[in-house]
N, CA, C and O atoms as CSV, one atom per row, in Angstrom:
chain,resi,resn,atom,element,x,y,z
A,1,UNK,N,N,70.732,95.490,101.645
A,1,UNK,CA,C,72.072,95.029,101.346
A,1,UNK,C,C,73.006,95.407,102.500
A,1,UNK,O,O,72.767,96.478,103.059
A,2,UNK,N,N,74.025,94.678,102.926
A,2,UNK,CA,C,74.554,94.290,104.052
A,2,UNK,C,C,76.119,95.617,103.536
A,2,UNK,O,O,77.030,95.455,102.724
A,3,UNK,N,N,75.853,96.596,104.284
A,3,UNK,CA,C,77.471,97.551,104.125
A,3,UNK,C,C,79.010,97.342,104.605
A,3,UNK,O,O,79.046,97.312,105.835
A,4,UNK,N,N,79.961,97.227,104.166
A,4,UNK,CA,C,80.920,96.520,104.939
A,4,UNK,C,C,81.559,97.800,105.129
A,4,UNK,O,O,81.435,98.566,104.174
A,5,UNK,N,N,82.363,98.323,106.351
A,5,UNK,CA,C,83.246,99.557,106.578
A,5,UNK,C,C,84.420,98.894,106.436
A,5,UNK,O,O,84.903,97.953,107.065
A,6,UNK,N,N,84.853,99.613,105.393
A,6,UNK,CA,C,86.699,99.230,105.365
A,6,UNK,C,C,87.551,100.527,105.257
A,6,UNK,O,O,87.122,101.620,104.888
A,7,UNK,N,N,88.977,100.202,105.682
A,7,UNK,CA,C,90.008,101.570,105.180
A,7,UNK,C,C,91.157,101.002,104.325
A,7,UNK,O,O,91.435,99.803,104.373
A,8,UNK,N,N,91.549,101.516,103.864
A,8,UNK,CA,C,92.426,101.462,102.865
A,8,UNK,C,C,93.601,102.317,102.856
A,8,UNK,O,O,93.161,103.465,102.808
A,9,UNK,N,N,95.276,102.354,102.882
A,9,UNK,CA,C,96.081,102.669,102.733
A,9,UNK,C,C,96.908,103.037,101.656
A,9,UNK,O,O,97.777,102.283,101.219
A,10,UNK,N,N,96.579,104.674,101.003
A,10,UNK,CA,C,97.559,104.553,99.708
A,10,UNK,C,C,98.861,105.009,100.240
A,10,UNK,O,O,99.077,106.169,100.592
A,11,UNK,N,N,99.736,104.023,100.285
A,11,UNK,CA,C,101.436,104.012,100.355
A,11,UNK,C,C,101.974,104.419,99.621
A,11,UNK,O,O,101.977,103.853,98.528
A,12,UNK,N,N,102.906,105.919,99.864
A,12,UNK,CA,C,103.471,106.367,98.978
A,12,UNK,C,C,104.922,105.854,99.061
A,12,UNK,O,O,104.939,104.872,99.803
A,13,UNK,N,N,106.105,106.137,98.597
A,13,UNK,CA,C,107.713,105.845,98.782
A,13,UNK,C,C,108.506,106.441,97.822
A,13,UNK,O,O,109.007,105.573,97.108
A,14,UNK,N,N,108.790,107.423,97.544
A,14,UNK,CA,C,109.561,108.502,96.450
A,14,UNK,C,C,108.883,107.995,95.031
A,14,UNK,O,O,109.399,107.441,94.060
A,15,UNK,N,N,107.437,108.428,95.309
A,15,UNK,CA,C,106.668,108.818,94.001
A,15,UNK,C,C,105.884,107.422,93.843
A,15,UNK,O,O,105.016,107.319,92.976
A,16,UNK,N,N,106.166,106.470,94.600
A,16,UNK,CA,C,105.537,105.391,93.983
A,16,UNK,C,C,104.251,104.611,95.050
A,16,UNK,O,O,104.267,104.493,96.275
A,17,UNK,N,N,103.591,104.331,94.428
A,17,UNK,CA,C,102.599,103.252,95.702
A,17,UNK,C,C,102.066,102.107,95.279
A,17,UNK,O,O,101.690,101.613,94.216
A,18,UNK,N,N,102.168,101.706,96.869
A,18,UNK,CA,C,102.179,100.231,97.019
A,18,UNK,C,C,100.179,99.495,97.136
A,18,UNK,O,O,99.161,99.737,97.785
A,19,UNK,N,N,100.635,98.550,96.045
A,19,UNK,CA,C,99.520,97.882,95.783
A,19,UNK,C,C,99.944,95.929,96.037
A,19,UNK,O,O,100.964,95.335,95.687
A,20,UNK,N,N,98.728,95.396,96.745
A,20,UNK,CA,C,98.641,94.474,96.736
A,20,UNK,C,C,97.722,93.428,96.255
A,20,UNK,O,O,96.583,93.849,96.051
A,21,UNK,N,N,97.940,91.999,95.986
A,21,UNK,CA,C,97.207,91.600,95.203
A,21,UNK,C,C,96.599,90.270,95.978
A,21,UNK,O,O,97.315,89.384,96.443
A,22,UNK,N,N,94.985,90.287,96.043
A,22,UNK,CA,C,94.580,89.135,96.952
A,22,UNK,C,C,94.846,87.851,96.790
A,22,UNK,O,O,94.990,87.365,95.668
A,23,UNK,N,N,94.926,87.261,97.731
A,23,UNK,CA,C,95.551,85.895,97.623
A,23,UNK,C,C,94.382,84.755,97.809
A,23,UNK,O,O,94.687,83.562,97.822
A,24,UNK,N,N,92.855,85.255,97.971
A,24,UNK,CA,C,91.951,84.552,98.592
A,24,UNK,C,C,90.414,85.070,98.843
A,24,UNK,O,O,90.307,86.235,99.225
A,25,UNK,N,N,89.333,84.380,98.678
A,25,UNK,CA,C,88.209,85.271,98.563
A,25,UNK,C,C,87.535,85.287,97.247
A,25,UNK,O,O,87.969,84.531,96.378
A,26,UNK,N,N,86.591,86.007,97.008
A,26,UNK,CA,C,85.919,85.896,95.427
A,26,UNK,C,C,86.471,86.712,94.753
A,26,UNK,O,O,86.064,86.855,93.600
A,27,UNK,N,N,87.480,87.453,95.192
A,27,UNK,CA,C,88.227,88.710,94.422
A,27,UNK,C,C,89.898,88.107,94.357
A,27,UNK,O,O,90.890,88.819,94.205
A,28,UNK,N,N,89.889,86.838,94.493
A,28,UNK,CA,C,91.294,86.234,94.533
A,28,UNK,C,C,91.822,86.687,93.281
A,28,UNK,O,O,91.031,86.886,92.359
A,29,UNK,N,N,92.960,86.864,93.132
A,29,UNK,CA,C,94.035,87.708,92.054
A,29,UNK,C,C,93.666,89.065,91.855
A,29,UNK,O,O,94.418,89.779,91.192
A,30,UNK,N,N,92.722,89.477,92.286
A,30,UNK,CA,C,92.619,90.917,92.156
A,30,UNK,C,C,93.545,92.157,93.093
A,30,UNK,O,O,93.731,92.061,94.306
A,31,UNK,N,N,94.063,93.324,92.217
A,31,UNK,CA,C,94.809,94.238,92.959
A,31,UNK,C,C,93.882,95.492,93.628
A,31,UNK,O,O,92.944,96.162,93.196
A,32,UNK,N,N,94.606,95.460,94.860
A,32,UNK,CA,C,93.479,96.365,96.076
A,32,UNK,C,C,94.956,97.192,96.620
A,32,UNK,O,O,96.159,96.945,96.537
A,33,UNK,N,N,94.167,98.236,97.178
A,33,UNK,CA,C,95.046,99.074,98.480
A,33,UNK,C,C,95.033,98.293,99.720
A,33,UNK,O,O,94.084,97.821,100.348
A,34,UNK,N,N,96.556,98.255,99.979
A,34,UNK,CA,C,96.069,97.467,101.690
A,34,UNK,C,C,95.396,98.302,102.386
A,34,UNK,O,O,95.382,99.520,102.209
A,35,UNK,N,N,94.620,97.507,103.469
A,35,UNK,CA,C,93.653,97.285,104.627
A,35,UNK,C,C,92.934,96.116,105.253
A,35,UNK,O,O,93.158,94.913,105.383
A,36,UNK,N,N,91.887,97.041,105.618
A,36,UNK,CA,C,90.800,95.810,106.164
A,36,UNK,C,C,89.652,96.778,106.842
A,36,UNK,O,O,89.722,98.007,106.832
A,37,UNK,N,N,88.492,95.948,107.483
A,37,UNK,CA,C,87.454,96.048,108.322
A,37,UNK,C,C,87.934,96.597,109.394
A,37,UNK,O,O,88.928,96.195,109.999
A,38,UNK,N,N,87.035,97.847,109.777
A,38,UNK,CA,C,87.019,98.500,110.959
A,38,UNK,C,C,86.764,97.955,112.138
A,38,UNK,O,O,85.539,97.941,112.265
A,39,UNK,N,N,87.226,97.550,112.963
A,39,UNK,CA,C,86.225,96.681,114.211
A,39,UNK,C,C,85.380,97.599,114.872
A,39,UNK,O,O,85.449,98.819,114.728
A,40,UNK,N,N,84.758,97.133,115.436
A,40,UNK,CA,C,84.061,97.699,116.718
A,40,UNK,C,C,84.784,98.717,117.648
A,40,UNK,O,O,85.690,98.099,118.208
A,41,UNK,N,N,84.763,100.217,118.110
A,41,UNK,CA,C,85.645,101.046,118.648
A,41,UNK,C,C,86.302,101.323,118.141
A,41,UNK,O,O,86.787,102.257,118.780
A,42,UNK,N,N,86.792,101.221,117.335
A,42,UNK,CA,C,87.974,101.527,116.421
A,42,UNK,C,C,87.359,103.055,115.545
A,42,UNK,O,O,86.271,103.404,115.088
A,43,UNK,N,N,88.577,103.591,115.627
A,43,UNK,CA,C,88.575,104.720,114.340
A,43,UNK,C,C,88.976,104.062,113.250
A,43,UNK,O,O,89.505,102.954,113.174
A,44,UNK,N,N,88.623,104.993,112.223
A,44,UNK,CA,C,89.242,104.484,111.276
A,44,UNK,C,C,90.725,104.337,110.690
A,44,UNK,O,O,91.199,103.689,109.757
A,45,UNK,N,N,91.271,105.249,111.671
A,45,UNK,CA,C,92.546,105.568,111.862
A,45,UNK,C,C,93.512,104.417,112.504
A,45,UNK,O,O,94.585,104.041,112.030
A,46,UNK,N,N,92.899,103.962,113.652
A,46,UNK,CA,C,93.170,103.210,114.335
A,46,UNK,C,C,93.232,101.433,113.554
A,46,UNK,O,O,94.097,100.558,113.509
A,47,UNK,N,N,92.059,101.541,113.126
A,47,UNK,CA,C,91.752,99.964,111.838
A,47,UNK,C,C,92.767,100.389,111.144
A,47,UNK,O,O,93.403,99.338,111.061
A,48,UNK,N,N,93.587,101.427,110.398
A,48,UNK,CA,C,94.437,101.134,109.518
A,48,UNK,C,C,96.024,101.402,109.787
A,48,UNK,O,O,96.994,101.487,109.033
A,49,UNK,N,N,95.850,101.498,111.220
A,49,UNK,CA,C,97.514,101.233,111.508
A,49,UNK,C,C,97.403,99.984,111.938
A,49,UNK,O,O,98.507,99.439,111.916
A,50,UNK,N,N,96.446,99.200,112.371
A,50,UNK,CA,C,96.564,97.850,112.866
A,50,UNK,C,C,96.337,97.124,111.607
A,50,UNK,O,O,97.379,96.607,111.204
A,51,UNK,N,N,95.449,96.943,110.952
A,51,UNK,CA,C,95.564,96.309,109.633
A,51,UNK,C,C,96.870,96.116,108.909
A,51,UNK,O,O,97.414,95.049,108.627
A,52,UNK,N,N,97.202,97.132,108.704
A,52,UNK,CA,C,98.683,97.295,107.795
A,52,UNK,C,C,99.567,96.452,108.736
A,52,UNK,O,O,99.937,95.414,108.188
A,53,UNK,N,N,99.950,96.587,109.836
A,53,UNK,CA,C,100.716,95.873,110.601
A,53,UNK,C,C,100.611,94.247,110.746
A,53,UNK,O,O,101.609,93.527,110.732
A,54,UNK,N,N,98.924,93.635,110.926
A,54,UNK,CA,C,98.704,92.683,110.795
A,54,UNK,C,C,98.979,91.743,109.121
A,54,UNK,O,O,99.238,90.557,108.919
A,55,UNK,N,N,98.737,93.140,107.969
A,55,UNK,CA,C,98.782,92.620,106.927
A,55,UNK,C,C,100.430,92.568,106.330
A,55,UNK,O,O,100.826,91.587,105.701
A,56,UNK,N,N,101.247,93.661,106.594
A,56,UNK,CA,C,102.128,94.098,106.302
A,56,UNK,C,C,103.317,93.968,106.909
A,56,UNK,O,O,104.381,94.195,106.331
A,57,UNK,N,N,103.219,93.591,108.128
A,57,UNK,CA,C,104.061,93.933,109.287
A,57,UNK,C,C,104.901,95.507,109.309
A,57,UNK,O,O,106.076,95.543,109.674
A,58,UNK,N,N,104.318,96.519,108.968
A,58,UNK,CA,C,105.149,97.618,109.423
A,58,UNK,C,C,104.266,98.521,109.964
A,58,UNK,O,O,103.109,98.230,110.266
A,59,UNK,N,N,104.802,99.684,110.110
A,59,UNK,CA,C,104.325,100.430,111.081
A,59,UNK,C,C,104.083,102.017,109.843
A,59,UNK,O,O,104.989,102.452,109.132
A,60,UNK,N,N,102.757,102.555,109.898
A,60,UNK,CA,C,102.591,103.167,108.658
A,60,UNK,C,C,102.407,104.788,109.590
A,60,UNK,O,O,102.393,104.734,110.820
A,61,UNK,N,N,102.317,105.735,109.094
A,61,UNK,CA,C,102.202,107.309,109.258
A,61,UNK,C,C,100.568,107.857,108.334
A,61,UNK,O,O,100.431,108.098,107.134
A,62,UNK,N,N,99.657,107.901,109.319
A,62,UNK,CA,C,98.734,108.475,107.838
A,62,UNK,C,C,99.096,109.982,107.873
A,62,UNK,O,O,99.371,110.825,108.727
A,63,UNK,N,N,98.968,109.913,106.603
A,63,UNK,CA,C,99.222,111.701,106.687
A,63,UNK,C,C,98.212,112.015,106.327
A,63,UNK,O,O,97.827,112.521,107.381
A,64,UNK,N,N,97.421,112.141,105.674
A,64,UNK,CA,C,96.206,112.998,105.072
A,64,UNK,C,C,94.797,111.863,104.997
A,64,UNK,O,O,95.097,110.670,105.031
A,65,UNK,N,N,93.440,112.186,104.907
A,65,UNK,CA,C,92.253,111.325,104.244
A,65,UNK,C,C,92.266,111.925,102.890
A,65,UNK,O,O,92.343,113.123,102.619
A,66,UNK,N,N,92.162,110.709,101.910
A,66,UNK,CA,C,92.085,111.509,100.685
A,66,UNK,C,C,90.552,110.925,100.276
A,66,UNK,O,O,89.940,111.942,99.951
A,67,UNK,N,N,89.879,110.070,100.174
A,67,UNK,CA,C,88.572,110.236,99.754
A,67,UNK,C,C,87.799,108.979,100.275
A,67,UNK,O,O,88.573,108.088,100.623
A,68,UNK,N,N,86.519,108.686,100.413
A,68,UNK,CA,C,85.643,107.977,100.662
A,68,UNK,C,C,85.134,107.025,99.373
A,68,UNK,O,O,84.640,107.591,98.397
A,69,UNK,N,N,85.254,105.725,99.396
A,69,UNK,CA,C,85.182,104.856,98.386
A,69,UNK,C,C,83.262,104.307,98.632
A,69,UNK,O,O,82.934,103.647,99.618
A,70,UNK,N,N,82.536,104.617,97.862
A,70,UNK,CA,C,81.278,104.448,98.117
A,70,UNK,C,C,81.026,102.760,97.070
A,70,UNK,O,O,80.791,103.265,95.972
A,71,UNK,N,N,80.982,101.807,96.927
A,71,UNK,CA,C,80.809,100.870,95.891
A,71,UNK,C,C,79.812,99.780,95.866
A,71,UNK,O,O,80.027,99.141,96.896
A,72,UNK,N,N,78.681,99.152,95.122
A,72,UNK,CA,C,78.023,98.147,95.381
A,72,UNK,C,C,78.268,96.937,94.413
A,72,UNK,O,O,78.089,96.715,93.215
A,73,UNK,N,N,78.802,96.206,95.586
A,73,UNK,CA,C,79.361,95.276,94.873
A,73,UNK,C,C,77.995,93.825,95.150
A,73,UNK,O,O,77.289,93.761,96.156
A,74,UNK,N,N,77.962,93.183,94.391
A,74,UNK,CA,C,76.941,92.097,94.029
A,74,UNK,C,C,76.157,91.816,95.374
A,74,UNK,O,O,74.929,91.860,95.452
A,75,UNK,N,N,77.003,91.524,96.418
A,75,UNK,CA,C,76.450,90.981,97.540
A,75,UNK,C,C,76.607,91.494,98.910
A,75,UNK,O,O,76.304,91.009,100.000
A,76,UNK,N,N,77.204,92.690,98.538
A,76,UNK,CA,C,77.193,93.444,99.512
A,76,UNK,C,C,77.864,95.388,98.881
A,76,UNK,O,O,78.396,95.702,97.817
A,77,UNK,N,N,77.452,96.379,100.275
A,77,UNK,CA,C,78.021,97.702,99.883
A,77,UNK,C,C,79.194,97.890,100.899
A,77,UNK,O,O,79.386,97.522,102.059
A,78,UNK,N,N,80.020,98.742,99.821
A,78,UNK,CA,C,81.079,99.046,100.222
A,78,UNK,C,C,81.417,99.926,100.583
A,78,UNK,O,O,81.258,100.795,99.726
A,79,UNK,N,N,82.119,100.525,101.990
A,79,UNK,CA,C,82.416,101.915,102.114
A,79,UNK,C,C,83.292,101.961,102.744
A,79,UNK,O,O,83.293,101.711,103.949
A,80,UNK,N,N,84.807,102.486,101.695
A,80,UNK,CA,C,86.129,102.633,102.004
A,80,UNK,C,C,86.371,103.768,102.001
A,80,UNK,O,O,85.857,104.633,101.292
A,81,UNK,N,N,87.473,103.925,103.082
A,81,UNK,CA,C,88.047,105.206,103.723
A,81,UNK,C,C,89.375,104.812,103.503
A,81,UNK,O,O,90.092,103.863,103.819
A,82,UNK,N,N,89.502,106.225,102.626
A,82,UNK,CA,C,91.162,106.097,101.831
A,82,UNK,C,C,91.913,107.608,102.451
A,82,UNK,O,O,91.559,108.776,102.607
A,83,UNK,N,N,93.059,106.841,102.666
A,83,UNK,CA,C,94.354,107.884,103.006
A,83,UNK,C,C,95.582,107.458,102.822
A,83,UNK,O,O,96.035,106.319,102.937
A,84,UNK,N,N,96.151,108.555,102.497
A,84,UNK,CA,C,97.752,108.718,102.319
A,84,UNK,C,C,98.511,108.676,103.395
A,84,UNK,O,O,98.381,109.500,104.300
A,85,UNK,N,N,99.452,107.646,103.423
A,85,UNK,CA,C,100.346,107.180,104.309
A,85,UNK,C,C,101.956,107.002,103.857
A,85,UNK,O,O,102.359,107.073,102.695
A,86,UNK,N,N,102.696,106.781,104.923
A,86,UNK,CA,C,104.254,106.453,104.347
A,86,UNK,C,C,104.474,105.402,105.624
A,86,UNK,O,O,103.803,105.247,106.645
A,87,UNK,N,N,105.310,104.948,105.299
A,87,UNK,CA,C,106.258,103.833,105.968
A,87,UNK,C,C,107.124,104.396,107.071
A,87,UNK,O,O,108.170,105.002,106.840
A,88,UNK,N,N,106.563,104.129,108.481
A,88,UNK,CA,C,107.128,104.722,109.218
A,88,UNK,C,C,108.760,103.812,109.824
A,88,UNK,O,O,109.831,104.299,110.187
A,89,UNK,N,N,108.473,102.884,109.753
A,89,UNK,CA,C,109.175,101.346,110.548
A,89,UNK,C,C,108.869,99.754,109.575
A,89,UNK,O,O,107.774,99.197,109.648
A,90,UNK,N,N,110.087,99.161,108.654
A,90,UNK,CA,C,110.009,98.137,108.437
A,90,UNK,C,C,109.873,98.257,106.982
A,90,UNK,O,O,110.092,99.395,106.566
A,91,UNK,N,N,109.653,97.621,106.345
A,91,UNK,CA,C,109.740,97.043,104.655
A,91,UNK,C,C,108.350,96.154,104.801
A,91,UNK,O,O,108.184,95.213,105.577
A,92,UNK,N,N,107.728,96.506,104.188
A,92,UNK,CA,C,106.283,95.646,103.437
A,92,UNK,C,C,106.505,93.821,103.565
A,92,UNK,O,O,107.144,93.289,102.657
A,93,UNK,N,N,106.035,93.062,104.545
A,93,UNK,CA,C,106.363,91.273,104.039
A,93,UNK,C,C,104.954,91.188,104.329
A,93,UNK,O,O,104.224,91.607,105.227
A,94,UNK,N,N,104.761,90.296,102.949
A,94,UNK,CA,C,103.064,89.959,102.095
A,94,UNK,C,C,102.928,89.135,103.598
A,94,UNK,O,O,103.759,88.230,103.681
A,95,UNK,N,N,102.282,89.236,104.472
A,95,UNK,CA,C,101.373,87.863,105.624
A,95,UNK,C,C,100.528,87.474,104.930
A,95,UNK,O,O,100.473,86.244,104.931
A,96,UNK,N,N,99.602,88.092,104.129
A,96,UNK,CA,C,98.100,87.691,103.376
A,96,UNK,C,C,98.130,88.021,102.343
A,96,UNK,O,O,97.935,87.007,101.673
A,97,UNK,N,N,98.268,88.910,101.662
A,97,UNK,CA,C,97.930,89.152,100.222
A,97,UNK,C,C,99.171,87.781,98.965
A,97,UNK,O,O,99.945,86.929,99.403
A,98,UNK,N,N,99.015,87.951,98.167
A,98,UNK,CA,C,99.626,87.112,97.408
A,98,UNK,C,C,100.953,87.039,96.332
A,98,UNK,O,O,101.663,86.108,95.953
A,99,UNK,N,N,100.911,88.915,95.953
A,99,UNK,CA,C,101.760,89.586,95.681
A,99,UNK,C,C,101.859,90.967,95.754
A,99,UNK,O,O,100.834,91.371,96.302
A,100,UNK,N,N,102.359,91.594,95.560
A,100,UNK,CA,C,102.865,93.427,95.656
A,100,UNK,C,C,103.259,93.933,94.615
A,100,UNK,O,O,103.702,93.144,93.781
A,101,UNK,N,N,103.254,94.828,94.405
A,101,UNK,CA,C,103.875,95.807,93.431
A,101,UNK,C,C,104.069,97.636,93.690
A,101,UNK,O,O,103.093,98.381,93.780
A,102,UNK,N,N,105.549,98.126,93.780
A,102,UNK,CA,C,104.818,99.702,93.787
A,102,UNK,C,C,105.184,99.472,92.106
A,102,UNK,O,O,105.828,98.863,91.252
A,103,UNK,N,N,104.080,100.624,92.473
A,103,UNK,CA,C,103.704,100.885,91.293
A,103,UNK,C,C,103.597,102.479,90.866
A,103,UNK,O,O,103.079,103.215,91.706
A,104,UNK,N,N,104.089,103.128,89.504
A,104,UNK,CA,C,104.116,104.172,89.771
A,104,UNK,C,C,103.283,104.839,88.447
A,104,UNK,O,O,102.503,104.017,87.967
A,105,UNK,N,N,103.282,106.002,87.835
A,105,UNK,CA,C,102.614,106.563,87.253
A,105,UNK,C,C,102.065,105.839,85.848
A,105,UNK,O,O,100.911,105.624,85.478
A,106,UNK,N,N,103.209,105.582,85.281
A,106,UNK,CA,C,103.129,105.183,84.266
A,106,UNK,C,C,103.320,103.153,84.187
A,106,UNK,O,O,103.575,102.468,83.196
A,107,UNK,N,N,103.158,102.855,85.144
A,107,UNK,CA,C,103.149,101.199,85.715
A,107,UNK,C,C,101.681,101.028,86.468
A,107,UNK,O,O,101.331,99.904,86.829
A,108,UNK,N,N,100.733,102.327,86.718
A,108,UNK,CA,C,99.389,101.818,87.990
A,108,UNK,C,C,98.538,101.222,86.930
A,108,UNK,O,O,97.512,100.875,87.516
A,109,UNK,N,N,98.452,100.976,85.889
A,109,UNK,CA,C,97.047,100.626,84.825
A,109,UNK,C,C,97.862,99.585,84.749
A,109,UNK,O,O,97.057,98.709,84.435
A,110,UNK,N,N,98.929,99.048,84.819
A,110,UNK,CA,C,99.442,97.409,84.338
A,110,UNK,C,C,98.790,96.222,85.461
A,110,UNK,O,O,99.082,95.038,85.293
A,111,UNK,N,N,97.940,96.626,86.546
A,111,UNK,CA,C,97.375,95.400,87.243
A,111,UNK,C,C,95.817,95.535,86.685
A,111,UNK,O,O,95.339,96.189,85.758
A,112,UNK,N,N,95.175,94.533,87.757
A,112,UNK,CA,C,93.701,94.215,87.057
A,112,UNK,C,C,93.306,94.931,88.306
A,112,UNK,O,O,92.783,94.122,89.073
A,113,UNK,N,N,93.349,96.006,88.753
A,113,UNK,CA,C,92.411,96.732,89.297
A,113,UNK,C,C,90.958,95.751,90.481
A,113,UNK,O,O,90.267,94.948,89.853
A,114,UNK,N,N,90.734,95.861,91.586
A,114,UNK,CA,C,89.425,95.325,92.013
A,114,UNK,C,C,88.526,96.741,91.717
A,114,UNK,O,O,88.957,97.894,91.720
A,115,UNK,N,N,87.000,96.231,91.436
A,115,UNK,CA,C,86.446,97.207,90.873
A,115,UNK,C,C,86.362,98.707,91.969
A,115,UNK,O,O,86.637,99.824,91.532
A,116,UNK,N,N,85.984,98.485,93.255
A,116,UNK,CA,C,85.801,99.602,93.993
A,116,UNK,C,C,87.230,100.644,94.067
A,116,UNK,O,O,87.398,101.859,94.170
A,117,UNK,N,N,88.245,99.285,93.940
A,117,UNK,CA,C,89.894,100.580,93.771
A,117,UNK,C,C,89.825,101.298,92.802
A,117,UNK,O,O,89.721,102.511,92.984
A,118,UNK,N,N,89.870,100.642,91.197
A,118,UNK,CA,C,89.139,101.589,90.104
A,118,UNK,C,C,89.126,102.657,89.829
A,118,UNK,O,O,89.780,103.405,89.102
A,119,UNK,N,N,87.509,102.777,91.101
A,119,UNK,CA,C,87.488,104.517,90.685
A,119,UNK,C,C,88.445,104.934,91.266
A,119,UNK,O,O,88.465,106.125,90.957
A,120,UNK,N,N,89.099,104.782,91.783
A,120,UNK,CA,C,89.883,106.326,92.159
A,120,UNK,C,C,91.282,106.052,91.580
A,120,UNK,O,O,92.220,106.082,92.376
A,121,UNK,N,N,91.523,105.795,90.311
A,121,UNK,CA,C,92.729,105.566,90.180
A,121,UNK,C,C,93.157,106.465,89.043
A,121,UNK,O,O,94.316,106.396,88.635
A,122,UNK,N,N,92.334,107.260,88.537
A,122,UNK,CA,C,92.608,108.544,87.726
A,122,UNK,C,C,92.942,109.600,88.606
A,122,UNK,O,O,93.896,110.360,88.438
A,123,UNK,N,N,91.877,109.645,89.857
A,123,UNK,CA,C,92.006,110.997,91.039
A,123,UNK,C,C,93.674,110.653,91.502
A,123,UNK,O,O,94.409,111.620,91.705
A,124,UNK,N,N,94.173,109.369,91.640
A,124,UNK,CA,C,95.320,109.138,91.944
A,124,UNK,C,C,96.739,109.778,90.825
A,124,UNK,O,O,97.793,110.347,91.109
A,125,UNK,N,N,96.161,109.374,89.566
A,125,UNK,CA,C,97.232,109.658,88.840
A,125,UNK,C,C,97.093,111.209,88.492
A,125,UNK,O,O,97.698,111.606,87.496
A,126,UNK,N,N,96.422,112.015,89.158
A,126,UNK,CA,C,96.445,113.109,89.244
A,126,UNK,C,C,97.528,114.047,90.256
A,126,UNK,O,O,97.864,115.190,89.947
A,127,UNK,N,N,97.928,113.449,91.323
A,127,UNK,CA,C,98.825,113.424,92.576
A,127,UNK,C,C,100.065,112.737,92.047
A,127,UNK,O,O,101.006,113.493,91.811
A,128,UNK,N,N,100.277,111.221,91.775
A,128,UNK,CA,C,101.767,110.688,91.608
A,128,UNK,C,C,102.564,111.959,90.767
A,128,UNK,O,O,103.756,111.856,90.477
């Protein structure tokens, strides 16, 4: 089975984080952490200040890695690299995803979750 490397951005903003919702793909309407695919040379660090920018247009701060997303999804495995970030430069405008939401403690269970975000969304509401 074919592994895909991705990173993922949990956006915080006075208690709340930002989730987006795909606009396209077999996971269309589903809610994910922004990112994307690591390229070639790239850190992972590096894939997710450019991602966010390409996806987001702003300019993000990681502050911390908070955990490794291990997932097998039907047709391929998944392995996301998650960290905590803030908004260094700019306001969030959707380029790709389809909609947004922050979302905060008692609002993160009101989307449909994509399955690999999921798990970690108890370890999350442990932190907000």
């Amino acid at each position: 089975m074919k592994t895909i490397h991705v990173v993922a951005a949990l956006i915080l903003d006075k208690g709340n984080l930002f989730a987006t919702q795909r606009g396209y793909g077999d996971f269309k309407d589903g809610w994910e952490f922004p990112g994307g695919k690591i390229q070639e040379g790239e850190t992972p660090e590096e894939a997710l200040v450019r991602e966010i920018k390409e996806e987001l247009d702003i300019v993000i701060k990681i502050n911390s890695y908070f955990t490794t997303i291990n997932y097998d999804y039907p047709n391929f495995h998944l392995n996301m690299k998650c960290y905590w970030c803030s908004i260094l430069e700019g306001s969030p405008t959707l380029l790709e995803a389809e909609d947004s939401k922050w979302l905060t403690l008692e609002t993160i269970d009101s989307v449909n979750w994509l399955p690999a975000d999921q798990t970690i969304i108890e370890e999350i509401k442990k932190i907000l």
